[in-house]
N, C-alpha and C positions, 0 to 999 in steps of 0.2 A: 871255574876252570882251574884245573890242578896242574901247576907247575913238572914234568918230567923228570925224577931225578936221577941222575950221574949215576952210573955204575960205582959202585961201594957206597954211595952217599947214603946215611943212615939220618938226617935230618928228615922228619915229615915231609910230604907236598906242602907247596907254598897255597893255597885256595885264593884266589883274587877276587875282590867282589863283584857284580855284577856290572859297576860303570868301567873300573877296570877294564875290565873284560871287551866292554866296547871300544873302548879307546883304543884296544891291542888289535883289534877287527879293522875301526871304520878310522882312526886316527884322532886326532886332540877334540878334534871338534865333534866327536862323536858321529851320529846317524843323522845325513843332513833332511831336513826336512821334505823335500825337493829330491830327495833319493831314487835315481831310476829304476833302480833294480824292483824295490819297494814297490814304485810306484807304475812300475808294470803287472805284479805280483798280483796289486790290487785289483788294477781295471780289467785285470785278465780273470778273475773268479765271480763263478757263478752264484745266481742269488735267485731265491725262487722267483721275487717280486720282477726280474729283469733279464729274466733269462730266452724270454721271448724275443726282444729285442737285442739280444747279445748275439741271437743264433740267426742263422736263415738258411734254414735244410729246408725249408718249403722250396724253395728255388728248384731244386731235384725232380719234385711233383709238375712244376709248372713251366719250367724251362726247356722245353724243347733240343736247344743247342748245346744245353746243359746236359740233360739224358744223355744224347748223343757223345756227345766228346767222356764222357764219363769211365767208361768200360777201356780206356786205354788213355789213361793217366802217363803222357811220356812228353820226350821230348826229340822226335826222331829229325832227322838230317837226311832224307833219303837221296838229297841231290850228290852227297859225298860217296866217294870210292869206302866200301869195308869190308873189314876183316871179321869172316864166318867163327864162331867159337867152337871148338870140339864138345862134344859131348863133356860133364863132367864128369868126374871121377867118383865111385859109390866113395864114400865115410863110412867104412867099417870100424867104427871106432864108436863107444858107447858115448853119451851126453857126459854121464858122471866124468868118464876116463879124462876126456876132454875139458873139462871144467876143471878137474885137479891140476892138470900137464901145464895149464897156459900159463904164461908165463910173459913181460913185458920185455923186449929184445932191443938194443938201441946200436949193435954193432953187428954187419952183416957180410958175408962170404959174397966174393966176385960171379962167383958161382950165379949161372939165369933162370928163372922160372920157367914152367915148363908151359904151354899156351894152354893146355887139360888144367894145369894148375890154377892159374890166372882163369878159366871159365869154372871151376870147382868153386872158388874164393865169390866172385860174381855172383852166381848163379844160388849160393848158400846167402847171399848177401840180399840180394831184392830181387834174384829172381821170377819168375812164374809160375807158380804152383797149381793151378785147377781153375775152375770156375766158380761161380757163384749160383749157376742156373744148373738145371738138371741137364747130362750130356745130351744130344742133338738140339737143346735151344740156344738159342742165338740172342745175341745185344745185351746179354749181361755182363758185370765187372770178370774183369780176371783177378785172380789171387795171388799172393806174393808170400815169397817166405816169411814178412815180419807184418806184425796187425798195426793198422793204419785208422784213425781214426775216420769213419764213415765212409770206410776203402776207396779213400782220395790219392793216397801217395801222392804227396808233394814233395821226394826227392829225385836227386838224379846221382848218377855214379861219374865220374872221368877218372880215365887210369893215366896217371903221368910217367911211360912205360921208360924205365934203367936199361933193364936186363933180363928180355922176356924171350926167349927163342922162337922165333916166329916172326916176331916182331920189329918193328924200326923206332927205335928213339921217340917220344914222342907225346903227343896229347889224344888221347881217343875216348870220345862215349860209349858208354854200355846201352843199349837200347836191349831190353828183355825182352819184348814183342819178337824183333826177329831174331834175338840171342846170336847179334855180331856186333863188333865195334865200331864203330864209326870214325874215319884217319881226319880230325882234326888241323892237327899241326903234325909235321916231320921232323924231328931235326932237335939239338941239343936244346933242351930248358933249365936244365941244372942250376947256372947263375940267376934265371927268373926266381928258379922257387927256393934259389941260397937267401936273396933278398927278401923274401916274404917269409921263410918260415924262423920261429927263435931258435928250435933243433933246426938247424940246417942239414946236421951230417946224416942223422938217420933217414931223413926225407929225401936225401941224395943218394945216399949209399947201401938202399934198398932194390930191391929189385924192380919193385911197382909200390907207386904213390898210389891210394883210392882217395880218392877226392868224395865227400859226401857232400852237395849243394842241396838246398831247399826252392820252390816256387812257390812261395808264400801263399798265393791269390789260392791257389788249388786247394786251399783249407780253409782259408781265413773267408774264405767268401760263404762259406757253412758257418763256420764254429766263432768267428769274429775275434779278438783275442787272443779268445780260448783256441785257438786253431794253429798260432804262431807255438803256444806250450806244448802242441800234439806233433807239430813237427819238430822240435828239437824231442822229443821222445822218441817219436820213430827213428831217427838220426842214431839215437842209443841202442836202438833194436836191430836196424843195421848191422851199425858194427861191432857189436856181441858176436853175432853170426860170423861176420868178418874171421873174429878173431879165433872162435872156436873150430871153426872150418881150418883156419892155418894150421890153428892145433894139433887138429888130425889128421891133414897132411904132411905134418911133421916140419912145419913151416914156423920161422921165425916172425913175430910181427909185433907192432907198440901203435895205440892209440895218440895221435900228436894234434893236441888242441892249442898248441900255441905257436900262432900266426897271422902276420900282419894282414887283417881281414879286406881292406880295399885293393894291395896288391895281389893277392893271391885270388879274389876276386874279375880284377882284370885281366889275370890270366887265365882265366877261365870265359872272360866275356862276359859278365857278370856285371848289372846294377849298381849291386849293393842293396838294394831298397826292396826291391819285387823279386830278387832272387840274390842270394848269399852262400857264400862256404860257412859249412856248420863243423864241418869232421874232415881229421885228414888219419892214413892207415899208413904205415908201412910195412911193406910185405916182404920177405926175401930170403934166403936159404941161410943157416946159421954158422957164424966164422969156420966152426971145428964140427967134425963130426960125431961129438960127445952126446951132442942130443937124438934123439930117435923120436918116431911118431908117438901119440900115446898110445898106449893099448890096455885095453882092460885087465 
């Protein structure tokens, strides 16, 4: 590992050897033996000798309740009052254009999102894209905008809504089946999620928080392990999407992965164990009006 050097510094890099190097990673003591990280890494990869018993996608075959429930991977609320989402908005805007323009945003205009806006960002996000079966048959998976390992989707979306026109303050799920929100909670969360997140300000003073949670079981019960690394993957697949869709809305937004996981957890109603926050987004219009969409 090569040292960084100072503007004008005309000294070589410093090269540190390789225990170095660890000690600057894991600390004095090195890489503990007993290393979680590690030793998740491990038990989580596949091995030809053991990959039979790592997995259980026979389940799919032989489970009945399992088929069933399968083709609509959610987590719906239908006894709650919700909010229908508009159509979204086309993305006239190229991949490339989009990819160049994004940009990571951590200060954001009073200014609210538009409700088209907030179902554009959704709906580019884990949306519903097609089928799996040829059109007039029935009981196959639905399709989503991001590839899920054995088209399980084991995420769910909640928007912690600022500054949404249409909208009330608030806590709501995304259910893509009927592509409306579902009213959670009403009412001021700010000081919840001041305490739980380390950016506070951007997670506040956005227009809409995207909450990414996982439910574990919905994968690990195929892929074992291997199922918990396919969900924080799709998590990344998300909110790519997320971000690029803001992009081309011409929307402000910054990925915020640091957050006090059991509180931010219970504000969502959350485990911790069988379901957790993985990813958190904020979304929201940008201080000045210097920036513009991208466009090709």
């Amino acid at each position: 590992m090569a040292r960084p050097r100072a503007s004008g510094e005309n000294d070589p890099p410093v090269v540190l050897a390789p225990a170095a190097t660890v000690e600057l990673v894991y600390g004095d003591g090195g890489v503990a033996i007993d290393d979680p990280a590690e030793l998740f890494h491990e038990a989580s990869k596949y091995h030809p000798s053991t990959v039979g018993r790592q997995t259980r996608g026979y389940l799919l075959g032989t489970s009945t309740e399992i088929r069933a429930s399968w083709p609509c991977s959610g987590k719906p609320r239908f006894h709650l009052p919700a909010v229908e989402l508009p159509e979204p908005a086309c993305l006239d805007v190229s991949l490339g254009a989009a990819i160049r323009a994004r940009r990571s945003t951590r200060a954001f205009a009073d200014a609210p999102l538009s409700l088209v806006e907030l179902a554009t960002l959704l709906d580019a996000a884990y949306g519903i894209t097609g089928s799996a079966v040829p059109a007039g048959d029935a009981g196959g998976p639905l399709l989503r905008s991001v590839p899920s390992g054995g088209g399980l989707y084991p995420l769910e979306l909640d928007v912690l809504a600022w500054r949404v026109s249409g909208l009330r303050a608030g806590r709501y799920h995304f259910d893509p089946f009927r592509r409306v929100l579902e009213v959670i909670r009403v009412g001021a969360l700010e000081d919840e999620v001041r305490s739980a997140a380390v950016y506070a300000e951007p997670a506040t003073a956005c227009g809409a928080l995207v909450v990414v949670s996982a439910m574990f079981w919905r994968t690990r019960f195929k892929y074992g392990l291997r199922g918990y690394r396919f969900a924080l993957m799709e998590a990344g697949h998300v909110v790519q999407n997320l971000l690029l869709s803001a992009t081309a809305l011409g929307l402000g937004s910054v990925p915020l992965g640091g957050y006090f996981d059991r509180r931010f957890d219970e504000l969502l109603d959350l485990d911790g164990v069988n379901e957790s926050t993985l990813y958190t987004v904020a979304v929201g219009r940008y201080p000045t009006a210097e920036r513009a969409p991208a466009r090709d």
